[in-house]
C-alpha positions in Angstrom: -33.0 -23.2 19.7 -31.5 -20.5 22.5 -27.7 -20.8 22.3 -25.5 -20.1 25.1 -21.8 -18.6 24.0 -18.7 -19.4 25.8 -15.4 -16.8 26.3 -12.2 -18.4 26.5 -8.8 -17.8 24.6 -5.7 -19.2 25.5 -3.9 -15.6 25.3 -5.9 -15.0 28.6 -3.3 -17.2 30.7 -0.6 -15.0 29.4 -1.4 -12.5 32.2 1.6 -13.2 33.6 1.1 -12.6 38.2 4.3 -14.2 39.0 4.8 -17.4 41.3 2.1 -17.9 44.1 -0.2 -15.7 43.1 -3.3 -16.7 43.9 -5.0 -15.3 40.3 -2.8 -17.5 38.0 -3.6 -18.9 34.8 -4.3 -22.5 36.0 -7.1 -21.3 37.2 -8.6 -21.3 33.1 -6.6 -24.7 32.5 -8.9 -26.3 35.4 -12.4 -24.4 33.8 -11.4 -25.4 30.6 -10.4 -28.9 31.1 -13.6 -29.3 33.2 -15.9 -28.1 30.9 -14.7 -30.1 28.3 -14.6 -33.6 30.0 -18.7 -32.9 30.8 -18.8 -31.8 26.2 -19.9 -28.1 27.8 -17.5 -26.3 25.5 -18.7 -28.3 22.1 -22.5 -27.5 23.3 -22.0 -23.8 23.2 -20.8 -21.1 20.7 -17.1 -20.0 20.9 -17.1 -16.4 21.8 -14.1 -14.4 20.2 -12.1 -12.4 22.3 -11.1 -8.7 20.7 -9.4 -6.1 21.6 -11.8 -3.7 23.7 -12.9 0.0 21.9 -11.1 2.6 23.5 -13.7 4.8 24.0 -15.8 2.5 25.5 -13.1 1.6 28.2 -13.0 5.6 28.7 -16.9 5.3 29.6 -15.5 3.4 32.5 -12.2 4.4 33.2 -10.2 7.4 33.3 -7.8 8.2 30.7 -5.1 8.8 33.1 -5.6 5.2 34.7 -5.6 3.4 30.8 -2.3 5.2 30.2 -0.8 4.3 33.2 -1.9 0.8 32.9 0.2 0.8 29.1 3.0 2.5 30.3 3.4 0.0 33.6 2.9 -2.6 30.9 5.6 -1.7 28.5 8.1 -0.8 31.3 7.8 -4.3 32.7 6.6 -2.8 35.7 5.8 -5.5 38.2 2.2 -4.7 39.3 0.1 -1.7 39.1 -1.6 1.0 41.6 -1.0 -2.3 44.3 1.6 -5.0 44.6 -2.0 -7.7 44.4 -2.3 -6.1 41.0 0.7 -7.9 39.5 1.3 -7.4 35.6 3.4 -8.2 33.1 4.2 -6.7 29.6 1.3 -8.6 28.1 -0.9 -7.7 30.8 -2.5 -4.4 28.9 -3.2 -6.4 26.1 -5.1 -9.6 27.7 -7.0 -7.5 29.4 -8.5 -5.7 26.7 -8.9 -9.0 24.6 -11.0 -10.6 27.7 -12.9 -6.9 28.1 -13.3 -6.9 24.1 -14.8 -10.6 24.1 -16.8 -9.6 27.0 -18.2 -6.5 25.2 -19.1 -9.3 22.2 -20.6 -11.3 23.8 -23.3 -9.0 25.5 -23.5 -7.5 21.8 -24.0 -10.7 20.9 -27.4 -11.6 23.7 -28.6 -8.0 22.2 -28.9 -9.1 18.9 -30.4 -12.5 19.7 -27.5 -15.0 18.4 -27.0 -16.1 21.8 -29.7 -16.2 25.1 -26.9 -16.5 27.4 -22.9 -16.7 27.8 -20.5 -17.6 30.1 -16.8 -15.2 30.0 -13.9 -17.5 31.4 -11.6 -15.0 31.9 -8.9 -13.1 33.3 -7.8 -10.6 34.8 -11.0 -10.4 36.8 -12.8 -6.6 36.8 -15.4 -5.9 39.7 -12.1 -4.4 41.7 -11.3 -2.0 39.0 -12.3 1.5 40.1 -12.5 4.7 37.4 -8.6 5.7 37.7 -7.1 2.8 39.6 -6.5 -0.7 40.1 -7.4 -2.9 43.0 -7.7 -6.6 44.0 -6.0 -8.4 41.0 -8.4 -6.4 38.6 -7.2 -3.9 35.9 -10.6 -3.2 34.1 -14.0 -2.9 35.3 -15.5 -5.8 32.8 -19.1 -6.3 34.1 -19.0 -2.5 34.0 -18.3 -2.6 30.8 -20.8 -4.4 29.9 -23.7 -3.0 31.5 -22.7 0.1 29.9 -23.1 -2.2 26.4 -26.8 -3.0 27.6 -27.5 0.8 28.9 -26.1 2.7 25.7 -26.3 -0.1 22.6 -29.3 -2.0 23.7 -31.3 1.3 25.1 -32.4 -1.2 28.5 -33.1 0.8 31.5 -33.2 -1.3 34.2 -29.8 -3.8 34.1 -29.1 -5.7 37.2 -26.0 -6.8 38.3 -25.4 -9.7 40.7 -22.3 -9.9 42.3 -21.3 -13.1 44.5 -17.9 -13.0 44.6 -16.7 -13.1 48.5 -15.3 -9.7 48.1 -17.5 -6.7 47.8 -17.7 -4.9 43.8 -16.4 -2.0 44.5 -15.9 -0.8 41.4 -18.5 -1.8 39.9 -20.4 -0.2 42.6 -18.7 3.0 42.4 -19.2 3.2 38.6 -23.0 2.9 38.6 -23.7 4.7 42.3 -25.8 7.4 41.0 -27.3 5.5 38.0 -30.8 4.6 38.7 -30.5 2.4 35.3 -28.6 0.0 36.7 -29.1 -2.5 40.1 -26.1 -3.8 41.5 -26.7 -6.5 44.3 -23.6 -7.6 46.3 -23.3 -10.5 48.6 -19.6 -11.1 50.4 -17.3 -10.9 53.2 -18.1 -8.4 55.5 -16.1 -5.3 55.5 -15.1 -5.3 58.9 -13.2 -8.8 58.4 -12.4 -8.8 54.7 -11.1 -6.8 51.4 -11.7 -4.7 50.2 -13.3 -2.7 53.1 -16.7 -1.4 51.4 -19.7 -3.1 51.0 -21.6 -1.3 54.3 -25.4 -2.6 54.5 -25.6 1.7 54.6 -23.9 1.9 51.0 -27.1 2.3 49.0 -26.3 4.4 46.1 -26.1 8.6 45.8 -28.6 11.0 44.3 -30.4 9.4 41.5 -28.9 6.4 42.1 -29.9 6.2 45.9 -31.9 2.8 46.2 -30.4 0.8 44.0 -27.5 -0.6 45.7 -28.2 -3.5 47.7 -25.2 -4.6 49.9 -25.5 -7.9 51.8 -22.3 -8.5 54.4 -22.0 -11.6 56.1 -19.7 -12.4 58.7 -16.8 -15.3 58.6 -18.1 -18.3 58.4 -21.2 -17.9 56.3 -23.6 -20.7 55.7 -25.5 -22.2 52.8 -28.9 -20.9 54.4 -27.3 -17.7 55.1 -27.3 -17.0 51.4 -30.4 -18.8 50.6 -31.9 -16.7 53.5 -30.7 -13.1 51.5 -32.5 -14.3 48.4 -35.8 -14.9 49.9 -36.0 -12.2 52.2 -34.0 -9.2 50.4 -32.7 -10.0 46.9 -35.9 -11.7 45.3 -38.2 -8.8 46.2 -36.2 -5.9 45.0 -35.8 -7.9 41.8 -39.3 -8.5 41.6 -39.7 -4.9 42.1 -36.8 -3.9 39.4 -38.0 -6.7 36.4 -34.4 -6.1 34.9 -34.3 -6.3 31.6 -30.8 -8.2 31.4 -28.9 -9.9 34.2 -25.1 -9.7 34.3 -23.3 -11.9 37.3 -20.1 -11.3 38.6 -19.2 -15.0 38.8 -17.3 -15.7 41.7 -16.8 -19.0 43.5 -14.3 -17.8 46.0 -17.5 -18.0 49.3 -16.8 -22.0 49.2 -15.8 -23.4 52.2 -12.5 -24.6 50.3 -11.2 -21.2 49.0 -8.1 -20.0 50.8 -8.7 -16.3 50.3 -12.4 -16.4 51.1 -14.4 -16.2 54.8 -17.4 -18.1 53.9 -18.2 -21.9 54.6 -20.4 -21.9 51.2 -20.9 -25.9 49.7 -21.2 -26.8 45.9 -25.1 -26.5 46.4 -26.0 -22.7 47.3 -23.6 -21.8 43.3 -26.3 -23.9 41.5 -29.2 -22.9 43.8 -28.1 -19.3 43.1 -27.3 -20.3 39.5 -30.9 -21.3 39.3 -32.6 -18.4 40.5 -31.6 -16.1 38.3 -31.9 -17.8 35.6 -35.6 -18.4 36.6 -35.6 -14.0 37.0 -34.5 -13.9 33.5 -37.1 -15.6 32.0 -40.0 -14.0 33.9 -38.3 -11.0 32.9 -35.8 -10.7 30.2 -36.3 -13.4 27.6 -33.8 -15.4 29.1 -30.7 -12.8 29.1 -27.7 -13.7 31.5 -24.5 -12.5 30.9 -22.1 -14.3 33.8 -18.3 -13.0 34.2 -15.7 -14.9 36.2 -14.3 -13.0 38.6 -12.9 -15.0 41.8 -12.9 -18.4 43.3 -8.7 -19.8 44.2 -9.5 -23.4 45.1 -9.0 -25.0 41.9 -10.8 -28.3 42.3 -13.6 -26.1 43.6 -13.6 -23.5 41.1 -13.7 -26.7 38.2 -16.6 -28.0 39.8 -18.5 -25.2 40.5 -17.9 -23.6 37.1 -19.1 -27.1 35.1 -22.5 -26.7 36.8 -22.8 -22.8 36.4 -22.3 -23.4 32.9 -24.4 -26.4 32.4 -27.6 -25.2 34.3 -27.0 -21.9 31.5 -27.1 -24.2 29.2 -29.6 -27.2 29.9 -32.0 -25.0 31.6 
């Protein structure tokens, strides 16, 4: 039997980003809640969330970002790097739980015990750039994790998909020149949306040059928009790659109900999308897909969308 883990602790919504923040902790409660009304959190394995290695967060970030990130912490300073980075004292600390569990649980795909898993948490990460913060994210956790599958698991071809509306910029930036790793973007286009990167030029540096795949769209993205991408651009150069793991930055924030987002995306395209890559990873990595939340602000969307994510990881 393939198991498929789940990431969620409770300490996670004691991020703290003040009143109307759009990346609040009620954004778990609705996952949570959601996933267990449709028995999705009983059919998987509870992942434990752990404080992250320091010297694996240094293979991401800088030391002089981490320290700053503690010291804003423990001051009670009210954001970092960015007022949209908001923090609290507890921030430092939830953030390297979820990075920790995140960490586990691709450990935990390497050594078999689980064939896929699911991270509901927060802070987000794809923002997070080597020695600052951007876009509600404080550390780079899909970066983090590819680095598990690159150094731990010896893989040399990891992809990364990122949907989210706003470009991965820092996951982009951290894997640029890395030839190991394909990162895939689809979101807003930069002209019209943050963060401003995410040019159909952007195609990785020196070794690295060719695997970056950036996909813009402009406001008001469709379904077959996004269905069009994977055909024509995305399928083939994974075809091309056969990764052997999957990471996807999870999020739901290019539906048609998101307040921060540009795109006009329906429930259908997340489980079409869903679907494809899970059918990549088992043509080419015995099932392996690591998803991480990132976005998505419309709650009654991002419950609904999340369910099926997680069930089509599970039942399929």
């Amino acid at each position: 039997m393939r198991h498929v883990g789940l990431l969620y602790d409770p300490r996670f919504k004691l991020h703290d980003t003040g009143r109307n923040h759009p990346e609040r902790p009620a954004r778990l409660d609705v996952v949570i809640s959601g996933l267990e009304r449709e028995g999705l959190v009983s059919a998987c394995r509870a992942i434990d969330a752990e404080p992250i290695d320091p010297a694996l967060l240094l293979k991401v970030h800088a030391r002089s970002y981490l320290d700053r990130i503690e010291r804003t912490c423990a001051e009670g300073g009210a954001f970092i790097d960015t007022p949209d980075s908001a923090v609290c004292p507890d921030s430092a600390e939830i953030a390297s739980l979820a990075a920790g569990g995140i960490v586990q649980a691709a450990r935990s795909i390497i050594n078999g015990d689980l064939a896929r898993a699911f991270c509901a948490v927060r802070p987000p990460g794809h923002h997070a750039e080597r020695d600052r913060s951007m876009g509600f994210c404080l550390y780079g956790n899909v970066a983090l994790a590819a680095r598990v599958f690159l150094d731990e698991a010896q893989h040399e071809r990891v992809l990364i998909l990122d949907w989210d509306v706003h470009h991965g910029n820092g996951t982009q930036h951290v894997f640029e020149d890395d030839p190991r790793v394909l990162f895939i973007s689809l979101h807003g286009h930069p002209d019209y949306l943050y963060p401003g990167t995410g040019y159909h030029h952007e195609i990785g540096v020196g070794r690295g040059e060719g695997h970056t795949l950036n996909i813009p769209f402009l406001p008001g993205a469709i379904d077959d928009e996004y269905r069009d991408a994977f055909e024509l651009k995305i399928e083939p150069a994974v075809m091309r790659y056969q990764p052997q793991s999957i990471i996807i930055s999870a999020g739901f924030d290019a539906h048609r109900d998101d307040p921060i987002g540009c795109a006009r995306l329906s429930d259908d395209i997340f489980s079409w999308m869903t679907r494809r890559v899970i059918g990549w990873s088992e043509k080419f990595c015995a099932g392996r897909v690591l998803s991480v939340l990132e976005g998505g602000y419309d709650l009654d969307a991002l419950r609904r969308n999340v369910v099926e994510h997680v069930r089509l990881l599970e039942e399929t």
